[in-house]
LUMVO-919377 format. One line per field, with one value per atom (N, C-alpha, C): atom name; y, x, z; residue number from 1. Coordinates in Angstrom, 1 decimal. Atoms other than C-alpha are relative to their C-alpha. Layout:
name = CA:...
Y = Y:...
X = X:...
Z = Z:...
resi = NUM:...
This chain:
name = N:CA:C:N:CA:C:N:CA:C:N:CA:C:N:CA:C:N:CA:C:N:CA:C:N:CA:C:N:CA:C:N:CA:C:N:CA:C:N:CA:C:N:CA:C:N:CA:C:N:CA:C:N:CA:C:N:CA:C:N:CA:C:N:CA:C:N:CA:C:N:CA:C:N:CA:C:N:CA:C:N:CA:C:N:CA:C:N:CA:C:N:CA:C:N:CA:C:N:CA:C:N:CA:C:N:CA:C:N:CA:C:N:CA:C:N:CA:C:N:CA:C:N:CA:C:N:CA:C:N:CA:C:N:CA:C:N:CA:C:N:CA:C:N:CA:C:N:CA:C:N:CA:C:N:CA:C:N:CA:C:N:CA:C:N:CA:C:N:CA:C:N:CA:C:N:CA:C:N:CA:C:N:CA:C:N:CA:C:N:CA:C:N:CA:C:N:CA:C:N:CA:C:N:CA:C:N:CA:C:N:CA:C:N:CA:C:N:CA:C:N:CA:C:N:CA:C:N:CA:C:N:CA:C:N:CA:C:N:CA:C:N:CA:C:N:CA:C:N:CA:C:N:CA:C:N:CA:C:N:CA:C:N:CA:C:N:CA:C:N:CA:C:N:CA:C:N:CA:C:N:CA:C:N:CA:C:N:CA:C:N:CA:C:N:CA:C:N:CA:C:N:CA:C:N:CA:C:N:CA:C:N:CA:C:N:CA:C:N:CA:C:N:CA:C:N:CA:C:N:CA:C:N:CA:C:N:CA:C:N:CA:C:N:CA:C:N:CA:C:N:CA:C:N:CA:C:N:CA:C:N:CA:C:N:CA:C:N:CA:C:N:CA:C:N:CA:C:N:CA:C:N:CA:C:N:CA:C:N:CA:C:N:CA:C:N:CA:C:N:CA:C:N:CA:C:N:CA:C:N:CA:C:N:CA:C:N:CA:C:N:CA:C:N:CA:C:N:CA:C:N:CA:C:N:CA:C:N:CA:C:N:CA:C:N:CA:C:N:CA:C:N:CA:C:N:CA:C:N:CA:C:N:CA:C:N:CA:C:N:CA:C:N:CA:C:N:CA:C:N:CA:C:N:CA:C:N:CA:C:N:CA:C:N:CA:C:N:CA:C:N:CA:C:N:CA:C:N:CA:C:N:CA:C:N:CA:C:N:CA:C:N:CA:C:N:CA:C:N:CA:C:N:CA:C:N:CA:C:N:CA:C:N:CA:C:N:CA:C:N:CA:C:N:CA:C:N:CA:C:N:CA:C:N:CA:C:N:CA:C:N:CA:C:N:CA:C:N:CA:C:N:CA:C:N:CA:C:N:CA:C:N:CA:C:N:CA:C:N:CA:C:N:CA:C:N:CA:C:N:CA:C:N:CA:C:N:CA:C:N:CA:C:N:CA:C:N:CA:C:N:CA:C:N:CA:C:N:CA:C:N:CA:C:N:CA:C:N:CA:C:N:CA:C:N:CA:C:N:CA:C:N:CA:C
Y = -1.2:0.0:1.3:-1.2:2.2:0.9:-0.5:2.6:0.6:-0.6:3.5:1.6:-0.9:6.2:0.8:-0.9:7.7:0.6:-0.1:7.3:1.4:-1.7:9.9:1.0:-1.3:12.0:1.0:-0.2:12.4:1.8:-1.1:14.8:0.9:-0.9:15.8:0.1:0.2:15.8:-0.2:-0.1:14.2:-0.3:-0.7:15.1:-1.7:1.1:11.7:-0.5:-0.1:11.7:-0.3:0.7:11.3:-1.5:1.0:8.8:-1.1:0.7:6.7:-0.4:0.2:7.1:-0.9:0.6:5.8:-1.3:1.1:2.8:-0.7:0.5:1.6:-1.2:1.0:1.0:-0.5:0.6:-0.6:-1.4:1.6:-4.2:-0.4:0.8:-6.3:-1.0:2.0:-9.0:-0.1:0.1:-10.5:-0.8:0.4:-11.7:-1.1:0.6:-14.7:0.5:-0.4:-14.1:-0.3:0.4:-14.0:0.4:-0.3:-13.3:1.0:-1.5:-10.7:0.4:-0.6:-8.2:1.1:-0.5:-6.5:-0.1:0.6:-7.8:1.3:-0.7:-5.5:-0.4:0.7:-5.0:0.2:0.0:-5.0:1.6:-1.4:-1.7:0.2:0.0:-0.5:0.6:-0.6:-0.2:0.3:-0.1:0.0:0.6:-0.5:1.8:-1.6:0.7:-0.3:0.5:-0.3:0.4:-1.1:0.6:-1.6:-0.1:0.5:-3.2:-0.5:0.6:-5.4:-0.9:0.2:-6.8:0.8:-0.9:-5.4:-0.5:0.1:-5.1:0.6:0.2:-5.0:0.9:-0.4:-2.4:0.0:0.6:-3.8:0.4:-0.3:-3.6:-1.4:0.8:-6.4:0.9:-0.2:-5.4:-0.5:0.6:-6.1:-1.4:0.8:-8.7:-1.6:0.7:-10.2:0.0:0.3:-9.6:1.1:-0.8:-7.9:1.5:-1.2:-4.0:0.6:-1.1:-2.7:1.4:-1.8:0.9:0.5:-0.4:1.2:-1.2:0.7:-0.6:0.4:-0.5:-0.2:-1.2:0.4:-1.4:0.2:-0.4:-1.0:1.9:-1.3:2.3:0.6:0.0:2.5:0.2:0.8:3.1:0.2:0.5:1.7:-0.1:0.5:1.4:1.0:0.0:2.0:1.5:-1.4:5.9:0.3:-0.5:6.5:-1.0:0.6:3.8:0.1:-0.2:4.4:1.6:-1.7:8.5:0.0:0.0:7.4:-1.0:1.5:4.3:-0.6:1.0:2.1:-0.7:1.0:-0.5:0.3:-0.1:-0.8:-0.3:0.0:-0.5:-1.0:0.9:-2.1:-1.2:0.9:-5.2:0.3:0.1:-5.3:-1.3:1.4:-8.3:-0.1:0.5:-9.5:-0.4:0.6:-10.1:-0.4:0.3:-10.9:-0.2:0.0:-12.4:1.1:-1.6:-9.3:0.4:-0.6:-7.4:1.3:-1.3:-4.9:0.3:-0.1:-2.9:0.7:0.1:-2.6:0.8:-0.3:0.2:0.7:-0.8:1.2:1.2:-1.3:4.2:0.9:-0.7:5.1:0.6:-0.5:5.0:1.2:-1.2:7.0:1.4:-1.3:9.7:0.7:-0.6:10.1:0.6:-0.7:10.4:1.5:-0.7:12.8:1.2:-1.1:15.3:0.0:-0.1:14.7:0.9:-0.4:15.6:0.4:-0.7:18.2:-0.2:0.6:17.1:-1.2:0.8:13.9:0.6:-0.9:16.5:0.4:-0.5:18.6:-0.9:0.9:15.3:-1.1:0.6:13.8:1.3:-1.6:17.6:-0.5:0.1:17.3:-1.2:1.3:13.2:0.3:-0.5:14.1:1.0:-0.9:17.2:-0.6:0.5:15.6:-1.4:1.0:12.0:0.1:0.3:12.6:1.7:-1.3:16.0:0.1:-0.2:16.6:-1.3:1.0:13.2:-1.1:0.2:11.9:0.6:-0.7:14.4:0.1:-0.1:14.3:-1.7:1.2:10.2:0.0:0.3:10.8:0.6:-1.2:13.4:-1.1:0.9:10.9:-1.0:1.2:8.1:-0.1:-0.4:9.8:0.6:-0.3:11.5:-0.6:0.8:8.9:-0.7:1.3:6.3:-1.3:1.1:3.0:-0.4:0.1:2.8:1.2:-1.1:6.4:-0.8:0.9:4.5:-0.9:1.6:1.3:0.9:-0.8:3.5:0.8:-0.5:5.4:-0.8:1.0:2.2:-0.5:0.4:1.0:0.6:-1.1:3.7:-0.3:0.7:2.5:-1.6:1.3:-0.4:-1.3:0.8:-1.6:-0.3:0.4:-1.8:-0.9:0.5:-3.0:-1.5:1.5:-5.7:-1.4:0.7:-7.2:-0.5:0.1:-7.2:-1.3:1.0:-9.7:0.6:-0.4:-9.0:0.3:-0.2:-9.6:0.5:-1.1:-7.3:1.0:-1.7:-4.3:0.1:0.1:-5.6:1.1:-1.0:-4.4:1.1:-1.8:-1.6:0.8:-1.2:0.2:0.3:0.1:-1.2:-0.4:0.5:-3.3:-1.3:1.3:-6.7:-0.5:0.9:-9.3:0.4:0.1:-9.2:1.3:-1.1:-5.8:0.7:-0.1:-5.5:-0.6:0.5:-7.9:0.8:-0.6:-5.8:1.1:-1.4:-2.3:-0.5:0.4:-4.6:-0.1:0.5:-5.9:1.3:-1.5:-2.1:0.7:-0.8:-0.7:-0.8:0.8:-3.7:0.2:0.1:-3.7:-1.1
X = 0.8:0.0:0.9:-1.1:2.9:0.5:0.0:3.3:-1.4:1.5:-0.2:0.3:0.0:0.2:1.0:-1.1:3.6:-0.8:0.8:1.8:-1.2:0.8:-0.9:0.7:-1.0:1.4:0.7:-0.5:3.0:-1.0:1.3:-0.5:0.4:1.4:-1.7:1.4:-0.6:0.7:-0.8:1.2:-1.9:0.5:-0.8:-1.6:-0.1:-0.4:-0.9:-1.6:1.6:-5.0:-0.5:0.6:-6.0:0.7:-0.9:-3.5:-0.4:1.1:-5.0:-1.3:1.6:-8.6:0.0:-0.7:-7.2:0.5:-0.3:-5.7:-1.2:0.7:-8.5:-1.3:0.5:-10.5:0.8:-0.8:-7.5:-0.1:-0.3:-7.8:1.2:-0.9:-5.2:-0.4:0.3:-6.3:0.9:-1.1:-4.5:-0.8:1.1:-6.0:0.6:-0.2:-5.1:0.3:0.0:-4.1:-1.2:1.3:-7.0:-1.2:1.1:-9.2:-0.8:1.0:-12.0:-0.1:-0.2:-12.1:-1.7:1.6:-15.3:-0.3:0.7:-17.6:-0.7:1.3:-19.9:-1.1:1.6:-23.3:0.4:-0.5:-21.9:-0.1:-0.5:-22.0:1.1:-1.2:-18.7:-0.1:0.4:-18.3:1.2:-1.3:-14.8:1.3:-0.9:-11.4:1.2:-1.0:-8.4:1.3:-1.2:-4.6:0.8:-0.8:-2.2:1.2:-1.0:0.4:1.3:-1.0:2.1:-1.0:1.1:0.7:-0.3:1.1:-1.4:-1.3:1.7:-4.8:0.1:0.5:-6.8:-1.3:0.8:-9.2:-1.2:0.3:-12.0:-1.4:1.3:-15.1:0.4:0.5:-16.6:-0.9:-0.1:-17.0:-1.3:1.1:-20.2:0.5:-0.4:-18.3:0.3:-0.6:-17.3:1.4:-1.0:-13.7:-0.1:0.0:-12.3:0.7:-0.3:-11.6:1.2:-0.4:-8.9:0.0:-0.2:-9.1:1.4:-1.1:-6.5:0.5:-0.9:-3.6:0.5:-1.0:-2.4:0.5:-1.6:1.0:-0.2:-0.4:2.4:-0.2:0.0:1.2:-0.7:1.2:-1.9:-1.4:1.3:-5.3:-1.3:1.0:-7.9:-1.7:1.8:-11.6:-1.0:1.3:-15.1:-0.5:-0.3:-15.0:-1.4:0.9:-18.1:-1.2:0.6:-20.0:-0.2:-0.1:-19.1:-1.1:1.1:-20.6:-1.1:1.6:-23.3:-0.9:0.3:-23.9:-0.9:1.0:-25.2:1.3:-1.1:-23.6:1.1:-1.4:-20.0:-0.1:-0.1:-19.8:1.2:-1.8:-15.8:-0.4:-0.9:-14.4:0.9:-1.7:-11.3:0.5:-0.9:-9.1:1.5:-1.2:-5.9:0.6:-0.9:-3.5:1.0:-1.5:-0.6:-0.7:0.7:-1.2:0.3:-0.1:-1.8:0.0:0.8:-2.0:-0.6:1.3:-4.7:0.1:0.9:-5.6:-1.3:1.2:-9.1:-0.2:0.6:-11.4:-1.2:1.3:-15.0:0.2:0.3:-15.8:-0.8:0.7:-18.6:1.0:-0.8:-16.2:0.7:-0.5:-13.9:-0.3:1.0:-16.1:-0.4:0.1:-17.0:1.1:-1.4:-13.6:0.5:-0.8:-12.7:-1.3:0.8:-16.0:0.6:-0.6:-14.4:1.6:-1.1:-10.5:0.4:-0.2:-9.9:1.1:-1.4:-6.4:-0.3:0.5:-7.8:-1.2:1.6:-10.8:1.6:-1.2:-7.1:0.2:-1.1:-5.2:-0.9:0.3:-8.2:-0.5:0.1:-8.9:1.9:-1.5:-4.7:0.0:0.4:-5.5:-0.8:0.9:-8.2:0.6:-1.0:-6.5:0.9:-0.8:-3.6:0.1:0.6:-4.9:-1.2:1.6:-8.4:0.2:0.1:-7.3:0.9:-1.2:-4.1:0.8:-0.4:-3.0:-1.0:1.2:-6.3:-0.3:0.6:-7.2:1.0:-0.6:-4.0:-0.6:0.9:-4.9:-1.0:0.9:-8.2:0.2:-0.3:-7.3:1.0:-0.7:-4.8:-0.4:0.5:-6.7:-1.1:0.8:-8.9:0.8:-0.8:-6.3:1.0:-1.3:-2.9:-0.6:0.7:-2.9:0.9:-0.2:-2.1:1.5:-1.3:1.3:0.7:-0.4:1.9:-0.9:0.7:0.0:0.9:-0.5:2.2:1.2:-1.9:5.7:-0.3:0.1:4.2:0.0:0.1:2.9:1.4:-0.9:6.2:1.5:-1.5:8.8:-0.7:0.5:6.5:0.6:-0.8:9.2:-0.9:0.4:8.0:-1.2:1.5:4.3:0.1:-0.1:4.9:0.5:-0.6:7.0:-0.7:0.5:4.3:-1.3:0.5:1.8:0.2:-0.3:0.8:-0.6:0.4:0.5:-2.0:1.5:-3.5:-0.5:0.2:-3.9:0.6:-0.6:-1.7:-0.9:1.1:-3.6:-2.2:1.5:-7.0:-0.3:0.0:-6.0:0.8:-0.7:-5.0:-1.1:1.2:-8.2:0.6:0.0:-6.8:0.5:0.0:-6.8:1.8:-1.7:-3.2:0.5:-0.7:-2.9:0.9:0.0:-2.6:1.5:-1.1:-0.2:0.8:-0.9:1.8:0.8:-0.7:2.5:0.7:-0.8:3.0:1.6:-1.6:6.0:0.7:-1.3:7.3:0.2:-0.5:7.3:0.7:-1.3:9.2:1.1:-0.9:11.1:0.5:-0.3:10.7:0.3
Z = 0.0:0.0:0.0:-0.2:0.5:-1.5:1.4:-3.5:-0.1:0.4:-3.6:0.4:-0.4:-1.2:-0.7:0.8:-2.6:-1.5:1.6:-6.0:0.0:0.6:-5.1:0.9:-0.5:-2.8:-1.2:1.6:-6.8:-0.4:0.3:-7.4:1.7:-1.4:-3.7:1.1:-0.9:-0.5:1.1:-1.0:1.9:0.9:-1.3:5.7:0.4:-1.0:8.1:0.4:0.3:8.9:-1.2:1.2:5.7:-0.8:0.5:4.8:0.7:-0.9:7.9:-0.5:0.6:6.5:-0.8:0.9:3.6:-0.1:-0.1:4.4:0.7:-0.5:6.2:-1.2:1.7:2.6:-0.7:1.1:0.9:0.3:0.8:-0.2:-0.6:0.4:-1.0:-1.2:0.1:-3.9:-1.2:0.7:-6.2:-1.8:0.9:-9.8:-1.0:1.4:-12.4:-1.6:1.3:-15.8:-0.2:1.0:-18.1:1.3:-0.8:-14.9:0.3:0.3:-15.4:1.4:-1.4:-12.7:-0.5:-0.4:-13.8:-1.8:1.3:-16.9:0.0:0.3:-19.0:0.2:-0.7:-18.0:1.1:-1.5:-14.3:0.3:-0.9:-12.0:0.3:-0.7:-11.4:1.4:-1.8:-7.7:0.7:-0.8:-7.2:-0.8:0.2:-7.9:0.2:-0.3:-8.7:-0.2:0.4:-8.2:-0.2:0.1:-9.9:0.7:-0.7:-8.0:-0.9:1.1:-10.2:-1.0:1.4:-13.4:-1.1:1.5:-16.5:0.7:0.3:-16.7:-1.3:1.0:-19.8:0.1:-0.2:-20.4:-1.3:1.4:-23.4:-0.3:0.5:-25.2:-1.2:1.1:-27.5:-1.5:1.1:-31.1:-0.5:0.7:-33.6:-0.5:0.6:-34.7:0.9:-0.8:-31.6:0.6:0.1:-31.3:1.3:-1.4:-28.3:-0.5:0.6:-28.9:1.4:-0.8:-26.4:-0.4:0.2:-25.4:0.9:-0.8:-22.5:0.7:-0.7:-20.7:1.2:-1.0:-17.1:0.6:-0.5:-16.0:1.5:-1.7:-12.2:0.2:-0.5:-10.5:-0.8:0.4:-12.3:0.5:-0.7:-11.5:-1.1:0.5:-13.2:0.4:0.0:-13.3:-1.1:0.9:-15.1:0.6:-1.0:-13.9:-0.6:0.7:-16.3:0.7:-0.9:-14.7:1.3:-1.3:-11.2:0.0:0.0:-11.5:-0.3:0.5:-13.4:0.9:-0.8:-11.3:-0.9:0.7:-14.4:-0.7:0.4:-16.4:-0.7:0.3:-17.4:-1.8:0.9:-21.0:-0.7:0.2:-20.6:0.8:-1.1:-18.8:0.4:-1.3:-16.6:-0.3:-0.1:-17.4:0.8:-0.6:-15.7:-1.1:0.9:-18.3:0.1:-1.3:-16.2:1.3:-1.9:-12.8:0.6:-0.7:-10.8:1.3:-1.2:-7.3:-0.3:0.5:-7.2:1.2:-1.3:-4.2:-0.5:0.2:-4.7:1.4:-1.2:-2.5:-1.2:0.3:-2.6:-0.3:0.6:-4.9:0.5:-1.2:-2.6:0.9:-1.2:0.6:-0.7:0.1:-1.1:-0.5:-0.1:-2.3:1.6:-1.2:1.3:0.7:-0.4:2.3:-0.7:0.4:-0.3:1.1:-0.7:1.4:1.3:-1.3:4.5:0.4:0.2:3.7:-1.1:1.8:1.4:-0.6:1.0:0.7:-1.0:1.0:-0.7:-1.3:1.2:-2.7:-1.3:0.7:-4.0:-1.3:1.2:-5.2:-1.1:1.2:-6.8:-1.3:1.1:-8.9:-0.6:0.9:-10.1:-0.4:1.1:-11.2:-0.9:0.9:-12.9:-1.3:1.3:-14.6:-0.8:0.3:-15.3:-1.1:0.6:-16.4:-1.2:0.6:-17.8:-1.1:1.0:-19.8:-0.4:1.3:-20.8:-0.3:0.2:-20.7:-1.4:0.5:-22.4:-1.5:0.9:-24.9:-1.2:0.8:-27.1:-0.5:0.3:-27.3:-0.5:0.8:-28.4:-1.7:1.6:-31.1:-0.7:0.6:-31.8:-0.7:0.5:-32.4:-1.4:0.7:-34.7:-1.7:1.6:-37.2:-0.2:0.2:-36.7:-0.8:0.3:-38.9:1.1:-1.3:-37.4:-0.1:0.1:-38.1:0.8:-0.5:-36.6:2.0:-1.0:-33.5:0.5:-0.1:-33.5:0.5:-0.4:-33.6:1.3:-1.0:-30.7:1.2:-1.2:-28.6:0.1:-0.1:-29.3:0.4:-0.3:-28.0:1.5:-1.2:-24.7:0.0:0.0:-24.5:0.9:-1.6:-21.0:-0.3:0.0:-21.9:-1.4:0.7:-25.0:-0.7:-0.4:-24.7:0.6:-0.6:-22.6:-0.5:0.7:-25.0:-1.1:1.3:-27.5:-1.2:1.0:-31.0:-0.3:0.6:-31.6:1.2:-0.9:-28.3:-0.6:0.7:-30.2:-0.8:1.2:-33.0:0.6:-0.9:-31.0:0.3:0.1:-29.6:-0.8:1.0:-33.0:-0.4:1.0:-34.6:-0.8:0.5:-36.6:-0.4:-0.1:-37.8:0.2:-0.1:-37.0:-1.3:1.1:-40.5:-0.6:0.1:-40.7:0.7:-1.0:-37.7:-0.7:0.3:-39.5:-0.9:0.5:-42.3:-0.1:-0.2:-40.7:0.8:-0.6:-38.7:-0.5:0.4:-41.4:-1.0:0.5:-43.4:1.1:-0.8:-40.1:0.6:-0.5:-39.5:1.3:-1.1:-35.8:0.6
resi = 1:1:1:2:2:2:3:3:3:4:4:4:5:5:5:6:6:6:7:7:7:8:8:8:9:9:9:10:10:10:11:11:11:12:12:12:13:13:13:14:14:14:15:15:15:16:16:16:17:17:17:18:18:18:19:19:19:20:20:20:21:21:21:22:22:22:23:23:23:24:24:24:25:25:25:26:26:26:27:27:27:28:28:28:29:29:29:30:30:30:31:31:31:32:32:32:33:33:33:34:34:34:35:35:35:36:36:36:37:37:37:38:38:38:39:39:39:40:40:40:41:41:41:42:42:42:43:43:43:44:44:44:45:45:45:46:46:46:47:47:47:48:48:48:49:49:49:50:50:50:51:51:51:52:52:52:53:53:53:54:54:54:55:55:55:56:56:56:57:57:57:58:58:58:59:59:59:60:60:60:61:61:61:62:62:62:63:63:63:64:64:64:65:65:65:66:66:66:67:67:67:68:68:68:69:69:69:70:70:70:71:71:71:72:72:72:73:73:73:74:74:74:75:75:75:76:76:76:77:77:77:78:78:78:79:79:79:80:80:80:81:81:81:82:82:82:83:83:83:84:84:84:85:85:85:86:86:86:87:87:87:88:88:88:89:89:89:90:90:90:91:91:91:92:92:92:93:93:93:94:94:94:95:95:95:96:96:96:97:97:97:98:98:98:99:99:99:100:100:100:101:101:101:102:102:102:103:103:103:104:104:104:105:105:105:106:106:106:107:107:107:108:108:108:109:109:109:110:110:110:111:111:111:112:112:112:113:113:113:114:114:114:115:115:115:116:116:116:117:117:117:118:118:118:119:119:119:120:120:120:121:121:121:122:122:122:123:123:123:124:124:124:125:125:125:126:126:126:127:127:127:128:128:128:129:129:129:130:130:130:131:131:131:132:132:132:133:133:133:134:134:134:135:135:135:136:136:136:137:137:137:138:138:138:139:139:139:140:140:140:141:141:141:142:142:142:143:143:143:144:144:144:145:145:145:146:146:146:147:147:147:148:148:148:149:149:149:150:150:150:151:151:151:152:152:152:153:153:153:154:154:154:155:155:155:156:156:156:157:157:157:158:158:158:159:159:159:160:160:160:161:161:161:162:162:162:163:163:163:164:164:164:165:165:165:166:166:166:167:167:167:168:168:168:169:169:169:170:170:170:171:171:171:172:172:172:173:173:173:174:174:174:175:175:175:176:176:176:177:177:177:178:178:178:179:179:179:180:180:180:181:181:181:182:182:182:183:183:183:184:184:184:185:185:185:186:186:186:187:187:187:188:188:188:189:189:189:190:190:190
């Protein structure tokens, strides 16, 4: 839990009291490869921080095929943020793609917490800013005018995430098929 906390200390610098509060909701679990951590259609109810591991963040396709939209690594946090606010169903899954530790806490609880300690109110306003806007919004713009090879050379200067990936997951989240992936590889000879 101690990475967790440094991790949002990063944003906020929260006082010794709130850090307390805090630990009190943190979970420990740990997840299987391949083991879904929250299915579509499901309420999201909970906040996850990566420990160690990937998670998989997905959507199923007209077609059937799995669509990734996001990846988090160690010192991550994940979840269905659009589901939780709205409190209705998760549009994504959560997968475990690497055996993982998660600490997992109620999104309720900590909503209450943040009304309670405004340092925790602060350092979730600087994630949010930080994550959900300027981190965020070049990616979308991205994804919309790169083509998928301007995409691939980017996921791929991400060594560490990358590496850990398997091809018909890059394949998914570019949007486009193996075969496809195969030949922007073998045009950059990566």
């Amino acid at each position: 839990m101690k990475e967790l906390i440094n991790h949002i200390n990063t944003y906020y610098q929260l006082s010794p009291t709130t850090i307390e509060a805090l630990q009190q909701i943190f979970t420990v679990k740990t997840f299987k490869k391949n083991e879904i951590i929250l299915s579509a259609g499901d309420v999201a109810r909970y906040y996850y921080f990566v420990q160690s591991g990937l998670l998989g963040y997905y959507t199923i396709g007209e077609n059937g095929n799995i669509i990734y939209k996001l990846f988090f690594e160690e010192n991550s946090f994940c979840a269905s943020t659009s589901s939780i606010i709205q409190e209705s169903a998760s549009e994504f899954s959560i997968v475990a793609l690497e055996d993982s530790e998660v600490i997992v806490y109620s999104a309720n609880t900590f909503r209450k917490l943040i009304a309670e300690h405004h340092d925790l109110a602060l350092f979730q306003i600087a994630y949010l800013e930080k994550n959900w806007v300027v981190k965020k919004e070049p990616l979308e713009i991205n994804l919309k005018s790169e083509t998928a090879k301007l995409q691939y050379k980017e996921l791929y200067s991400n060594k560490k995430l990358f590496n850990r990936l398997k091809q018909h997951q890059i394949a998914s989240y570019l949007g486009i098929t193996p075969t496809q992936l195969s030949r922007i590889r073998k045009e950059l000879n990566f």
